[in-house]
VOBA-1610 file (N, C-alpha, C; in pm, whole numbers, padded with zeros to 5 digits, always signed):
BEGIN
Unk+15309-05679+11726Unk+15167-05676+11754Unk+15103-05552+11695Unk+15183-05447+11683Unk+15136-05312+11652Unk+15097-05333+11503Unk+15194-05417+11441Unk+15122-05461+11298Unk+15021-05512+11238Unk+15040-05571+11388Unk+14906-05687+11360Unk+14752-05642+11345Unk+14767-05531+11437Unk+14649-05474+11504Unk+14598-05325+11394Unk+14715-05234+11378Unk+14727-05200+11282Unk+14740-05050+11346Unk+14752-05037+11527Unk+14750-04934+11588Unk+14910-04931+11627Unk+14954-04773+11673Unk+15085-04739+11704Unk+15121-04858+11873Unk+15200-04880+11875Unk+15256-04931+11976Unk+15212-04812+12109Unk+15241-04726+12108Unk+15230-04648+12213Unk+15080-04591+12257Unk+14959-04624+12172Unk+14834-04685+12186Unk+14791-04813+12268Unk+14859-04843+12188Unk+14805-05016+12262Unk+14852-05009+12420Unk+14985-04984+12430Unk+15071-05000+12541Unk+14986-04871+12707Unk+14881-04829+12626Unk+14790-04703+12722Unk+14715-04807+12769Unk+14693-04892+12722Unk+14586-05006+12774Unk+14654-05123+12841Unk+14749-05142+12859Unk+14811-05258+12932Unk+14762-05252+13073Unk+14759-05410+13087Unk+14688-05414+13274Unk+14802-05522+13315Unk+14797-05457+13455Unk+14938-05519+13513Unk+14882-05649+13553Unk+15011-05735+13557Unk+14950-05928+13546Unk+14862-05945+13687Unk+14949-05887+13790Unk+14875-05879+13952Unk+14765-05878+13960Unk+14718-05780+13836Unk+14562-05724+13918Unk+14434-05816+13807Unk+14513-05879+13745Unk+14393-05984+13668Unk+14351-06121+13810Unk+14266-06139+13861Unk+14247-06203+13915Unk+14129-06311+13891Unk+14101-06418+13943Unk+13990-06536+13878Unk+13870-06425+13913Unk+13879-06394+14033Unk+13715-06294+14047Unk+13666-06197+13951Unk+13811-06088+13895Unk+13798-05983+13801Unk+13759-06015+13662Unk+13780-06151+13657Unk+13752-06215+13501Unk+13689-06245+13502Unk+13615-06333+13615Unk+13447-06394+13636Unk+13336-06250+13610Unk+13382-06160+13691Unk+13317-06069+13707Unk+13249-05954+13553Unk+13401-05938+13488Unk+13400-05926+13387Unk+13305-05952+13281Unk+13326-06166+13275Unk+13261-06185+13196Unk+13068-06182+13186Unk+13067-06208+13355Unk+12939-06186+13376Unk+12864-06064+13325Unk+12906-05944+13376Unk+12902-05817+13293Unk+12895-05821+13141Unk+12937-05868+13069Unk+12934-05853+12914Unk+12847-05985+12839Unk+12782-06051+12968Unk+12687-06188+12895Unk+12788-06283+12851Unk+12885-06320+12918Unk+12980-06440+12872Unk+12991-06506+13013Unk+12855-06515+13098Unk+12935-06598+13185Unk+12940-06769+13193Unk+12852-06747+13088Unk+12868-06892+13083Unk+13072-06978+13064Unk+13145-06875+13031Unk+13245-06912+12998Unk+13323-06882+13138Unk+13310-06859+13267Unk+13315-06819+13385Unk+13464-06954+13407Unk+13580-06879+13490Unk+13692-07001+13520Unk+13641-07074+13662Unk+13637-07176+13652Unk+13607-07256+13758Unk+13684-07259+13856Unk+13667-07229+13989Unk+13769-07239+14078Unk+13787-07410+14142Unk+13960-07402+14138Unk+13967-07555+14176Unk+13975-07610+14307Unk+13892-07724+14371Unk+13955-07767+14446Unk+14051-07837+14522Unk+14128-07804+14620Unk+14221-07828+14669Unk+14218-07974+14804Unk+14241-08076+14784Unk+14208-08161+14889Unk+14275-08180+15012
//
């Protein structure tokens, strides 16, 4: 990936977010913040 990107591995790896703390709210929230909410994950229901 470090190739890909074209930055040192140990750059990129300063920015890693642990899988736990991505949550449907933090991404909704997210996108709302940056004008993408139209792309917002739908929460599903459960019957």
């Amino acid at each position: 990936m470090s190739d890909f990107v074209g930055y040192p591995i140990e750059d990129i790896l300063k920015f890693r977010t642990e899988p736990r703390r991505v949550t449907v709210e933090n991404t909704n929230a997210a996108l709302r913040e940056h004008g993408l909410w139209c792309y917002h994950i739908a929460r599903m229901r459960l019957r």
